[in-house]
N, C-alpha and C positions, 0 to 999 in steps of 0.2 A: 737650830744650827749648832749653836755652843754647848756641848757637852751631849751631843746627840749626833751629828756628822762628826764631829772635828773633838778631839778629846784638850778644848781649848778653859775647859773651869778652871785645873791649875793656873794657868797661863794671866785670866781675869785674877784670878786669886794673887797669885804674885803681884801683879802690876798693881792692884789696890792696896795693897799690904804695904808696897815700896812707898807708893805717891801721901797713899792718908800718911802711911808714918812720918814723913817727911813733914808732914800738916802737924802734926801735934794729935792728930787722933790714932786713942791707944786701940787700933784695931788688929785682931789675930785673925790667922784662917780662918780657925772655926767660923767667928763671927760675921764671915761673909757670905755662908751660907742665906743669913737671912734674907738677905737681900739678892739669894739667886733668882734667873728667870726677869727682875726687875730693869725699866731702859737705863742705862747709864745715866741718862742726866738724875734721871729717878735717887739711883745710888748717893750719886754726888751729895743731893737734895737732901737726901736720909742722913747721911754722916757729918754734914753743916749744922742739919736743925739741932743735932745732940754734943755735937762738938764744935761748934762754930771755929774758925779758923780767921785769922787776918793772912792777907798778901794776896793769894793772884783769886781770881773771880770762879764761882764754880761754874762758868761756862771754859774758863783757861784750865781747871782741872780733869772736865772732864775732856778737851781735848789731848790733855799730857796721856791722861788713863789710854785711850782709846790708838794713841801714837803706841805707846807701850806696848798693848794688844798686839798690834799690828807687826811690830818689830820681833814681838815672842812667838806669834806664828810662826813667822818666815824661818826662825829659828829652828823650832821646835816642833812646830804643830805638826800631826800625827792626825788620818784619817781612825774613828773607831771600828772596832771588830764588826761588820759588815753593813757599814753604813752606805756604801755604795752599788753593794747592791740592791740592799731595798730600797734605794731610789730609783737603780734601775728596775726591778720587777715590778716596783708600783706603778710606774711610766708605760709600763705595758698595759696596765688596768686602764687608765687612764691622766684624766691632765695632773699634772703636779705645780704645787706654788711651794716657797720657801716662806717662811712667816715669821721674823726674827724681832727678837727686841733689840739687836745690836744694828748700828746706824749704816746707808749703804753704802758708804767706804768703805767699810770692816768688812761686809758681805763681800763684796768684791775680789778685795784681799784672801781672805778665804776660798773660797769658791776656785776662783782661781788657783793656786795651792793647791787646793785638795784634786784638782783636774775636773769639777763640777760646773765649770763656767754658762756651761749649754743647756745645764740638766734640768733649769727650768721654764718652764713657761713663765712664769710668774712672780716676781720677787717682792715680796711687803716689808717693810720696815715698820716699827714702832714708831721712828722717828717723827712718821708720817701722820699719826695718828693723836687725839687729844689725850690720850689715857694709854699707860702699859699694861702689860699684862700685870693683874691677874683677869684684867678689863679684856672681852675677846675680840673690841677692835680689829685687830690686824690679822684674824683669823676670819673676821666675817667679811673684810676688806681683801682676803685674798680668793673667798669664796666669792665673793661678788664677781669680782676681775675675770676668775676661770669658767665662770657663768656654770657654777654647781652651787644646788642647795645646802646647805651647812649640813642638813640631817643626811647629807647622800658624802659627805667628807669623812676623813680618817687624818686626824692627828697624831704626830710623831711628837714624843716632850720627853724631856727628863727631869723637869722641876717643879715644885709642886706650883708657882702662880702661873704654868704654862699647862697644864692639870688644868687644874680651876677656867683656865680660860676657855681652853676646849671643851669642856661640859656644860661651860655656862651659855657656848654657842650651836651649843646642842648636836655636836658631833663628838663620832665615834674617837676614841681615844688609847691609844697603845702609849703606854710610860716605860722608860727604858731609862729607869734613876739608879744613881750611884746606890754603895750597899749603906752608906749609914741613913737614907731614905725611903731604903725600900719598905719601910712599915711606916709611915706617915699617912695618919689617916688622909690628907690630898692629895695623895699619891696613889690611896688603892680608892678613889672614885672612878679610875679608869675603867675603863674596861677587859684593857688585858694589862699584865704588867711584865716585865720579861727582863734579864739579869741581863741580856747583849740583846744589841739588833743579829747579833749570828744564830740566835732562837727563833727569830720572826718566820714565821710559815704563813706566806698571805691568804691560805685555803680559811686560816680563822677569821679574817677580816673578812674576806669575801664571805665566812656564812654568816656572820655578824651585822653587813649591811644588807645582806637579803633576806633576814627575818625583821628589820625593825622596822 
């Protein structure tokens, strides 16, 4: 969903840049890169162990983060260049799940927003799950739910532990990463990679899952 429907990484990016700085951790955009595709609480967890903070709890931080999100949305957030309709062409193929590392309030929010509230069958949270990605948990958990084999699935990402996680669940994989990632070797394990979803032609997918 984030940075793949909804052009919301800035968005994440500000709001962790605002809340750590206010912590005392000396973090920059750049640096939050590493931790894209990762669940929030994940993040939190990550910038504790290496910056430890005193005052509110990193379950109170990442609620501030996750409020912020929400509030930058409504603001700002912006469907990307033809993210809806390869939701809708794919929906023609067949069933669709959302499989997100961001928690189901924020799904909602979004979703709603973007006018996708209906568009899936199926909605997965990491939240739900013991491990984020780059762990494919919540991508075998949404293949379960849709009653499809992981190997008969096609994953949508643009980050490289959301990469990793689709491969490692043994489905097909389209990345659709910003430009300073588009040569990351996690990036080209996909199997297609494309600059917009407004490049997606499903004719490739579709010969993609009928030869493997």
């Amino acid at each position: 969903m984030d940075g793949l429907l909804i052009d919301s990484e800035p968005l994440w990016h500000h709001a962790e840049v605002e809340i750590f700085s206010e912590l005392g951790v000396p973090l920059e955009r750049a640096q939050t890169r590493s931790t894209k595709g990762m669940y929030v609480e994940e993040v939190v967890s990550y910038w504790f162990t290496r910056y430890p903070w005193a005052g509110p709890s990193q379950r109170e931080v990442t609620d501030l983060i996750l409020k912020r999100v929400g509030e930058l949305v409504l603001d700002r957030g912006e469907p990307l260049p033809g993210a809806v309709t390869t939701v809708n062409v794919m929906a023609e193929r067949g069933p669709v799940a959302l499989a997100s590392s961001t928690p189901h309030a924020l799904i909602r929010v979004v979703l709603a927003h973007l006018g996708l509230a209906d568009a899936f069958e199926i909605i997965c949270s990491a939240e739900d799950e013991d491990y984020g990605k780059p762990h494919p948990a919540v991508f075998l958990t949404a293949a379960q739910q849709l009653g499809v084999a992981p190997d008969r699935c096609c994953v949508f990402e643009d980050a490289p532990a959301g990469v990793l996680a689709a491969k490692a669940a043994r489905m097909l994989c389209v990345a659709v990463p910003e430009s300073a990632e588009r040569m990351n070797p996690q990036i080209l394990i996909a199997d297609l990679v494309l600059e917009s979803l407004d490049d997606f032609d499903p004719r490739v997918t579709d010969h993609l899952l009928a030869s493997s």
